[in-house]
C-alpha positions as CSV (number, residue, x, y, z in Angstrom):
1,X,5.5,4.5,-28.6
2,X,4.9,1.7,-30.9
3,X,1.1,2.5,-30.9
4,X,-1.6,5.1,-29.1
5,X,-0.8,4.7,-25.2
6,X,-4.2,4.3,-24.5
7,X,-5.1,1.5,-26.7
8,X,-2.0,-0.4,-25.5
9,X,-3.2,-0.1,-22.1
10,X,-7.1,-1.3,-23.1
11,X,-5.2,-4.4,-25.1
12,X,-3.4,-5.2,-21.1
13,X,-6.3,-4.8,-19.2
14,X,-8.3,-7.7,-21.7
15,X,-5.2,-9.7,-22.0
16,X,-4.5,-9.5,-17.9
17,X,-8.5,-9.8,-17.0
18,X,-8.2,-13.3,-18.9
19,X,-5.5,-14.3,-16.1
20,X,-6.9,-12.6,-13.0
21,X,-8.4,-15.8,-11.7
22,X,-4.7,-17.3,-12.1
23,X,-3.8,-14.7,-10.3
24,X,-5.9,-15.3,-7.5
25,X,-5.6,-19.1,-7.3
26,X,-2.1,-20.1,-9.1
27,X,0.5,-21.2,-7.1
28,X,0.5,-24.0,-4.2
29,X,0.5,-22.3,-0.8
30,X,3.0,-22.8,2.3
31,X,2.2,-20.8,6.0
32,X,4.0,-17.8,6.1
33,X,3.6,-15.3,9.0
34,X,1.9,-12.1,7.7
35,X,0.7,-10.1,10.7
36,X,-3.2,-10.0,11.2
37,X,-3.7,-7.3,13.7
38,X,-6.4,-4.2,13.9
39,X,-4.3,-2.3,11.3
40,X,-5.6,-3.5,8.1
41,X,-2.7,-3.9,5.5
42,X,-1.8,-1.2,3.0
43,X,-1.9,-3.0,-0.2
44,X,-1.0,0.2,-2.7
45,X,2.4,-0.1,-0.9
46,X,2.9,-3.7,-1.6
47,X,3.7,-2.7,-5.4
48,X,6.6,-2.2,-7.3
49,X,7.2,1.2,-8.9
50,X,8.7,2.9,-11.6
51,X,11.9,3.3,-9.5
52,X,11.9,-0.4,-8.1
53,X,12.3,-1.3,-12.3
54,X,14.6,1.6,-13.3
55,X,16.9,0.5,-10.5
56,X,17.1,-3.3,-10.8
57,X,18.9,-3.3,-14.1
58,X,17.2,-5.4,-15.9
59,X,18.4,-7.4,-19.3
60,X,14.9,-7.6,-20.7
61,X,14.0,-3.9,-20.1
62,X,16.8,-2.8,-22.4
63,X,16.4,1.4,-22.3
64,X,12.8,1.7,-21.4
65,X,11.8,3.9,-18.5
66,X,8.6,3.4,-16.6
67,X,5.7,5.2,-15.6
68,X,2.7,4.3,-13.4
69,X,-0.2,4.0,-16.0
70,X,-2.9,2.2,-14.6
71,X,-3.9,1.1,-10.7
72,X,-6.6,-0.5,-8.9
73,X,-7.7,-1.4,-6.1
74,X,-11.0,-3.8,-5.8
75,X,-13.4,-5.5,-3.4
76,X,-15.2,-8.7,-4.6
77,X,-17.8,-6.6,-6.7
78,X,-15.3,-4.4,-8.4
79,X,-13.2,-8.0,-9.2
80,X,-15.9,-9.5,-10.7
81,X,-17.0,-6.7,-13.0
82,X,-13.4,-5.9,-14.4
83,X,-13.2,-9.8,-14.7
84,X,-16.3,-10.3,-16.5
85,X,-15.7,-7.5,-18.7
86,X,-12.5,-7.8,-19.9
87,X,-12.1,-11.8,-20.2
88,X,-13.9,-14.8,-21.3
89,X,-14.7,-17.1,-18.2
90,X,-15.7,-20.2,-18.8
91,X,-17.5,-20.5,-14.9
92,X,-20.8,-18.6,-14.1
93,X,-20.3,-15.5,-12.5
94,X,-22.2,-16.8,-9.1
95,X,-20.2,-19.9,-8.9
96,X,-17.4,-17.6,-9.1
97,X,-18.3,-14.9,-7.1
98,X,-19.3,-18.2,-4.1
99,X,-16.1,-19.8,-4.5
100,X,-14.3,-16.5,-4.0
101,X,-16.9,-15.3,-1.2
102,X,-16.6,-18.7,1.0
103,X,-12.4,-18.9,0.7
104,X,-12.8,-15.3,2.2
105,X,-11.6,-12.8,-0.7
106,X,-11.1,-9.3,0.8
107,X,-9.4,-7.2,-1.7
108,X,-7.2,-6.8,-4.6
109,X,-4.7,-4.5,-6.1
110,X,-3.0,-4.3,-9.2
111,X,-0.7,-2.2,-10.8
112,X,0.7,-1.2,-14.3
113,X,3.9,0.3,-15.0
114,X,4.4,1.2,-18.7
115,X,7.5,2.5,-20.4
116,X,7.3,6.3,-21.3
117,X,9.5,6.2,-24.8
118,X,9.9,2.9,-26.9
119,X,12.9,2.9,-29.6
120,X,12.3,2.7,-32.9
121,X,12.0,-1.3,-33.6
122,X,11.9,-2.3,-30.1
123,X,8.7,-4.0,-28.3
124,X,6.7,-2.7,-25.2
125,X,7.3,-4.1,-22.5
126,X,5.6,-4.0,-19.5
127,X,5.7,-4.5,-15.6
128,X,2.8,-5.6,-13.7
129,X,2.6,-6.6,-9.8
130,X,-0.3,-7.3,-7.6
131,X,-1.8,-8.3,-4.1
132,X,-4.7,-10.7,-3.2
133,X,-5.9,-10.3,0.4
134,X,-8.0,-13.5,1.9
135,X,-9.5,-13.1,5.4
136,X,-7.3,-15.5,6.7
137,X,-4.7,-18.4,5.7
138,X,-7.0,-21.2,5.7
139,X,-9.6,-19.3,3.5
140,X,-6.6,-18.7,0.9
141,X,-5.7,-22.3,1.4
142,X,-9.2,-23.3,0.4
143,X,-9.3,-21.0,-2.7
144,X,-6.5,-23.1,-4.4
145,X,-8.7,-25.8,-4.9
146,X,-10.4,-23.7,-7.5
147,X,-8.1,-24.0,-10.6
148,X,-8.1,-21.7,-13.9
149,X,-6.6,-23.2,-16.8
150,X,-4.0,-20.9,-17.8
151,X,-3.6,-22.8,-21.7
152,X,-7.0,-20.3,-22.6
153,X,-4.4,-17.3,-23.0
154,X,-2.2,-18.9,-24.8
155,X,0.7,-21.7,-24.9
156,X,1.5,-21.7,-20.9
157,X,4.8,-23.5,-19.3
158,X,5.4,-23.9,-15.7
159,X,8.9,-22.7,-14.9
160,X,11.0,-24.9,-12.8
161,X,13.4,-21.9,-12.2
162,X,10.7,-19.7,-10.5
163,X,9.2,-22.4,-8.1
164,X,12.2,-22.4,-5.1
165,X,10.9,-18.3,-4.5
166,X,10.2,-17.8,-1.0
167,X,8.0,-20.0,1.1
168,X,6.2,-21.7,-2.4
169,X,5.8,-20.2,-6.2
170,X,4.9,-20.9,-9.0
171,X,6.2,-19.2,-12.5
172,X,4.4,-19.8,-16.0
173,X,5.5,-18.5,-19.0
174,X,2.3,-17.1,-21.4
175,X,2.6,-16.9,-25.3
176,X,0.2,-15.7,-27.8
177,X,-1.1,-12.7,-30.3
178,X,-2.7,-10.1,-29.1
179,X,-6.8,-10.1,-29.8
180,X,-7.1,-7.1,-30.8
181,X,-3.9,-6.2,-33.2
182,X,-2.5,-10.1,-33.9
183,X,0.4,-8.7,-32.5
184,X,2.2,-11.6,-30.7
185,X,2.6,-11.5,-27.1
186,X,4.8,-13.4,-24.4
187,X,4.1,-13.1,-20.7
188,X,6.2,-14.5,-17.2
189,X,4.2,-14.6,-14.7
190,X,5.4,-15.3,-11.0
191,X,2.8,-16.1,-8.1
192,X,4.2,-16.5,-4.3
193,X,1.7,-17.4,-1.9
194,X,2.6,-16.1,1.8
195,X,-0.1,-17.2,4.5
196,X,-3.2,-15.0,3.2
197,X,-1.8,-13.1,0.5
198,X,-0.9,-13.9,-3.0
199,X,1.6,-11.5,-4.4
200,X,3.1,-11.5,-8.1
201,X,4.8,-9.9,-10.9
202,X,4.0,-10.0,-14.4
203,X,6.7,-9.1,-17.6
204,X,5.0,-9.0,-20.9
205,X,6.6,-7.9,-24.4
206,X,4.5,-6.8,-26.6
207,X,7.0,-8.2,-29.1
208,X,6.8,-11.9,-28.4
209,X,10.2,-12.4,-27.2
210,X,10.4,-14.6,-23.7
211,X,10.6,-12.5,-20.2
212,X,14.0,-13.4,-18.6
213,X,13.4,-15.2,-16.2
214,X,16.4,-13.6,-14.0
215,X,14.7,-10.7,-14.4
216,X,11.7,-11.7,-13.3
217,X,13.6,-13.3,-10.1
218,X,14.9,-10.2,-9.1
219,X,11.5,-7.9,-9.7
220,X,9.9,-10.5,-7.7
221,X,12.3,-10.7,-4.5
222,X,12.2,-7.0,-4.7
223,X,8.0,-7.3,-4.4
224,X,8.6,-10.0,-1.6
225,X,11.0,-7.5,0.5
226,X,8.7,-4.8,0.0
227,X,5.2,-6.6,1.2
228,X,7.6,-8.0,4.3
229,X,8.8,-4.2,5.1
230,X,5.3,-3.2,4.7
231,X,4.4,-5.9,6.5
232,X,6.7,-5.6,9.5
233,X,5.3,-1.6,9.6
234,X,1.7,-2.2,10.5
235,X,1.3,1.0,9.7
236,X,-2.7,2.0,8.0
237,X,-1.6,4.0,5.0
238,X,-3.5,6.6,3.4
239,X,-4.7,3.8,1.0
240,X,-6.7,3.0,3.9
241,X,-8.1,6.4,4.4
242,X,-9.3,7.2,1.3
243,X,-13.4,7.1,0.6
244,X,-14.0,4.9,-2.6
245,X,-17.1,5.2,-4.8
246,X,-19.6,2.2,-5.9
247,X,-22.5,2.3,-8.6
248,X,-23.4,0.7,-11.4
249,X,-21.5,3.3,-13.3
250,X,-18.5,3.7,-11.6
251,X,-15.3,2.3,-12.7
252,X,-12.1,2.3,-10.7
253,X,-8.9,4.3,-12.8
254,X,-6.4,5.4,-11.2
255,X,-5.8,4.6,-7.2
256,X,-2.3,4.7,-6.2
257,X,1.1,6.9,-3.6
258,X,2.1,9.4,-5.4
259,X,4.6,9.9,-3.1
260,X,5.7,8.0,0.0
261,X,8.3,8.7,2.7
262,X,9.3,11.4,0.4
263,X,9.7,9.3,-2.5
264,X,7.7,10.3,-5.7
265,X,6.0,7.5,-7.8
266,X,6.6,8.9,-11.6
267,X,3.6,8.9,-14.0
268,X,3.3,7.4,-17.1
269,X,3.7,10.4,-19.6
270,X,4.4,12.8,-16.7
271,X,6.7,15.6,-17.9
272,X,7.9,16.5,-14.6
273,X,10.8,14.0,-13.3
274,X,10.3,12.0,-9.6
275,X,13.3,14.2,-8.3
276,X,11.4,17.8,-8.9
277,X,8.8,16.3,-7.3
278,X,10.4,15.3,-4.3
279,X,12.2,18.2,-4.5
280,X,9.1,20.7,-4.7
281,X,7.2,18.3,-1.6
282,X,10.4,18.6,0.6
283,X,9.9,22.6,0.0
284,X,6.4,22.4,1.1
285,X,7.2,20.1,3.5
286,X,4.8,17.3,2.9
287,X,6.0,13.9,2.3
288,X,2.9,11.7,1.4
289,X,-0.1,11.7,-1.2
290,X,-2.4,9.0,-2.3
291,X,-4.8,9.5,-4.7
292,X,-7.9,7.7,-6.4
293,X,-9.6,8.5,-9.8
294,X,-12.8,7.0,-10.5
295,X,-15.3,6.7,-13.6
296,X,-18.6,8.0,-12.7
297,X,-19.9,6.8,-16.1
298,X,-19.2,4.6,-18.9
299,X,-16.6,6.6,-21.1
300,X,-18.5,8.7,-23.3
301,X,-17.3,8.7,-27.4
302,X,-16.2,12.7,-26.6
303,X,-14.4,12.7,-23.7
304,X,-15.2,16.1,-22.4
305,X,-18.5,14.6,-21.1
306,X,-17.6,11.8,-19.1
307,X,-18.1,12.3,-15.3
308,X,-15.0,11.5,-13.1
309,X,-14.4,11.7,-9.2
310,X,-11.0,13.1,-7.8
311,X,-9.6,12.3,-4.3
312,X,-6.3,13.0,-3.2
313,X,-5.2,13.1,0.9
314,X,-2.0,14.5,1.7
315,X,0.3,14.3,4.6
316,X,2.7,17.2,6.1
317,X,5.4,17.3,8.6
318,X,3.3,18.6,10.7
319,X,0.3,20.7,11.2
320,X,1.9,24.1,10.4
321,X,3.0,22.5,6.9
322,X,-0.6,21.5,6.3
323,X,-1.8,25.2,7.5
324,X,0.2,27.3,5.6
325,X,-0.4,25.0,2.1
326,X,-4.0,25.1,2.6
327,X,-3.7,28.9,3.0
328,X,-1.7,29.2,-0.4
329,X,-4.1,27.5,-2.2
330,X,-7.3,29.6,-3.1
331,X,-4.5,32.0,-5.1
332,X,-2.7,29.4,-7.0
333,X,-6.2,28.3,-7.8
334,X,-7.4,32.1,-9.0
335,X,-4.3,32.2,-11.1
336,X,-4.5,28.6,-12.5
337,X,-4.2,29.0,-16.3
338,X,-6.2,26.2,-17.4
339,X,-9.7,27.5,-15.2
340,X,-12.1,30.1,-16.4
341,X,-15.3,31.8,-14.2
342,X,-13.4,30.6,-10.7
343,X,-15.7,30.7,-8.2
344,X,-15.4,30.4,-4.5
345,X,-18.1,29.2,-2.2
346,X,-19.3,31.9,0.8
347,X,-17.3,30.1,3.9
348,X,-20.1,30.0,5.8
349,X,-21.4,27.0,3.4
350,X,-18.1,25.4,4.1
351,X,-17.7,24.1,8.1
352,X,-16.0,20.9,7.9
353,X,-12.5,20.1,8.8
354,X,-9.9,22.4,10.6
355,X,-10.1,25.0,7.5
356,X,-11.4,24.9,4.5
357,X,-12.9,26.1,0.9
358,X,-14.7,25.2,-1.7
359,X,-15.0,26.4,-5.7
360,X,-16.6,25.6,-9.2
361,X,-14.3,26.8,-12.4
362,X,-14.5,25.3,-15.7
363,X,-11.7,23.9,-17.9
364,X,-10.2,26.4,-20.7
365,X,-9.6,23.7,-23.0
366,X,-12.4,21.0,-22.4
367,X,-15.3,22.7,-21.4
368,X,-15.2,20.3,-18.3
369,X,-16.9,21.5,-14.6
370,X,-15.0,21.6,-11.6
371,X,-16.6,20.9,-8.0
372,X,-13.8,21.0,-5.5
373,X,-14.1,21.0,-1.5
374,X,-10.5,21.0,-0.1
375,X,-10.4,21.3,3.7
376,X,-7.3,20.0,6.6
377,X,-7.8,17.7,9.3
378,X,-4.6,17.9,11.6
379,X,-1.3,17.4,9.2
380,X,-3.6,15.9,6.5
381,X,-5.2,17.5,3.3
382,X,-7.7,16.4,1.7
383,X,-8.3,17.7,-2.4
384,X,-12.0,16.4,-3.6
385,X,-13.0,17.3,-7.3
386,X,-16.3,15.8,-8.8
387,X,-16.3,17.1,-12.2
388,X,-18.5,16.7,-15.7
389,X,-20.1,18.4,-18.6
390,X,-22.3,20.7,-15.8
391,X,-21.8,21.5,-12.2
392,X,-22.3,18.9,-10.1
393,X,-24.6,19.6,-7.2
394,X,-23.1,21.2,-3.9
395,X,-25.1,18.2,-1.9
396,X,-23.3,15.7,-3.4
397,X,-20.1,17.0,-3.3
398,X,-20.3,17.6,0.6
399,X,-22.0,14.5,1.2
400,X,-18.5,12.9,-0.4
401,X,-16.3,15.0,1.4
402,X,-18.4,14.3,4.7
403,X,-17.7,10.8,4.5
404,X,-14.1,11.3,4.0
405,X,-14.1,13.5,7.2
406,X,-15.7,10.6,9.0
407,X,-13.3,8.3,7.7
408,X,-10.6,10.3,8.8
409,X,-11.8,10.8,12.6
410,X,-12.4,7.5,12.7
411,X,-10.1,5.7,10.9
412,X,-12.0,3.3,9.3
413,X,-12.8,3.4,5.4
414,X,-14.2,-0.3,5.4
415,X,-15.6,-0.1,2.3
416,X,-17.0,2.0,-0.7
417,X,-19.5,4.5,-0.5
418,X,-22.5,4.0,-2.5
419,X,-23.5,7.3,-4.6
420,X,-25.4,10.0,-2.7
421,X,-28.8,10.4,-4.1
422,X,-27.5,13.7,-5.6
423,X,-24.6,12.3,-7.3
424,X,-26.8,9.6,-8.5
425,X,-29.4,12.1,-9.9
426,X,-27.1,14.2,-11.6
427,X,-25.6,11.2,-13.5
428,X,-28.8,9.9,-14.8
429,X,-29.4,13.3,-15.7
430,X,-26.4,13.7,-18.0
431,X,-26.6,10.1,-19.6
């Protein structure tokens, strides 16, 4: 890669948070039927992935493959913070967080797909696409009245070629260097407003060269045909059964399908290929997994003592698929190379789902603590690590894994869970 993946990916979050109140307001709006019934909308699915790229042939993305690096999915609170830290915003933060709260915002999600080798010479480029939820049409209507002048990232041009899209959009073309390296930048970004949602797609090269705008015409139609299949579903989606965290510590990471209907979603940097995943969950006979990875602190300077929380929910076939995995799994654990001092809970302590088991082990090359509970609920699976420099408490792990039970029987995971009281103890004890 043309520099350290991780820095690249801090440089898109800051140049992106600068733009996320263009992404929730740009674009005028036309009705468009999107279906409001008890099922609430699965948002992680409305996104473009690695594949969805790879496939669509694109003149801008010359040889690049991509990877799912970064994901998110936020409330109003989580919005706010990632907007106020990562971008300079002219309006207060109340008179934002008003405007936002009276037109109704429900939820965002965003997603990042980063190219896993760049050629020598050649600039980054990357993919973004994203979904803004409003509680209803009128309330997204509303929000359009609150404009974000798009100029304070750069030189911006509306595109006349990206505003026939659907129902109404609205395309702008971003160019500018880079705060952090000087590097130049140059970013299309394409906004379609359909009745409460906003979806979009962003292309920015690192190297300063203009997005094609084809391109970004076909990326975006994809994204539109996608939300409408979704859409036209009505099914939850794990990304609706999935307990989220909240705190003043915790950061969101990493929230995202890794595989859906059988099709995996490659990682950025993964060394296993999409097709021996799909392979190995067609074996096994599961054909879903979401997962979400959140901070629990501030990163630390030495990584081995930041605090993270794990969640990933998987679907089987059926219920036998979902047995017999869950009954493999304490001896792959056992013989997992990368644990030391493995140990499993009595099973007594451990009466939650249809089966279950829980175990501590610590990381043979960081140091790191593992807390896992793992338990099935029908022809679901549910894997829940809290891990950090010590143990973290059995309380809070089953206080976690509780909830997601709940959420589960009674599918409804309205919003985030605020830290147990011993979660919350044991990271003011290790800050």
């Amino acid at each position: 890669m043309t520099m350290n993946g991780h820095a690249r990916h801090a440089n898109i979050q800051c140049l992106i948070g600068a733009l996320l109140l263009a992404l929730v307001f740009a674009g005028p709006h036309a009705p468009v039927a999107v279906a409001q019934g008890d099922a609430p909308l699965d948002l992680a699915a409305m996104t473009l992935t690695p594949a969805d790229v790879d496939d669509a042939d694109l003149i801008w993305q010359g040889a690049q493959d991509y990877g799912l690096a970064l994901s998110m999915a936020m409330n109003l609170d989580d919005y706010l913070t990632y907007l106020y830290t990562h971008a300079d915003v002219d309006q207060r933060e109340d008179d934002v967080r008003n405007t936002l709260d009276e037109a109704g915002f429900a939820r965002a999600y965003q997603a990042w797909l980063s190219p896993m080798t760049v050629a020598d010479g050649d600039a980054e480029r990357t993919v973004v696409s994203y979904t803004v939820e409003y509680a209803d049409a009128e309330g997204a209507a509303d929000a359009f009245e609150f404009t974000q002048d798009e100029t304070a990232a750069g030189d911006a041009t509306d595109l006349e070629e990206l505003d026939q899209l659907g129902d109404e959009s609205e395309g702008t073309l971003i160019a500018g260097d880079d705060d952090e390296t000087g590097e130049p930048y140059a970013l299309l970004d394409t906004t379609v407003l359909l009745d409460r949602l906003h979806i979009g797609v962003m292309l920015l090269d690192w190297g300063g060269a203009e997005p094609n705008v084809d391109d970004a015409e076909v990326l975006i139609e994809a994204l539109l045909e996608r939300v409408e299949t979704v859409v036209n579903d009505g099914d939850w989606g794990l990304s609706n059964q999935v307990v989220r965290l909240t705190g003043d510590t915790v950061s969101p990471y990493a929230d995202a399908y890794l595989l859906r209907d059988g099709a995996a979603t490659l990682l950025y940097n993964d060394e296993i290929d999409e097709r021996e995943l799909e392979e190995i969950a067609e074996e096994m006979g599961q054909t879903d997994e979401y997962r979400v990875r959140q901070r629990l602190m501030p990163a630390n300077d030495d990584p081995d003592d930041d605090a993270w929380y794990y969640l990933s929910v998987l679907r089987f076939e059926d219920d036998d698929a979902a047995e017999a995995w869950i009954e493999e799994r304490p001896d792959a654990i056992e013989n997992y190379d990368a644990f030391e001092d493995v140990e499993f809970a009595d099973e007594d302590d451990v009466d939650i789902g249809d089966a279950a088991f829980s175990y501590t082990a610590v990381s043979v090359n960081t140091g790191t603590h593992f807390h896992n509970i793992t338990f099935q609920l029908g022809d679901l699976i549910i894997v829940l690590d809290l891990s950090g420099p010590t143990t973290v408490p059995a309380e809070a792990v089953l206080a976690v894994a509780e909830a997601q039970w709940t959420c589960l029987e009674i599918q409804n995971c309205a919003g985030p869970m605020e830290l147990p009281e011993p979660l919350a103890e044991y990271i003011d004890d290790i800050r």
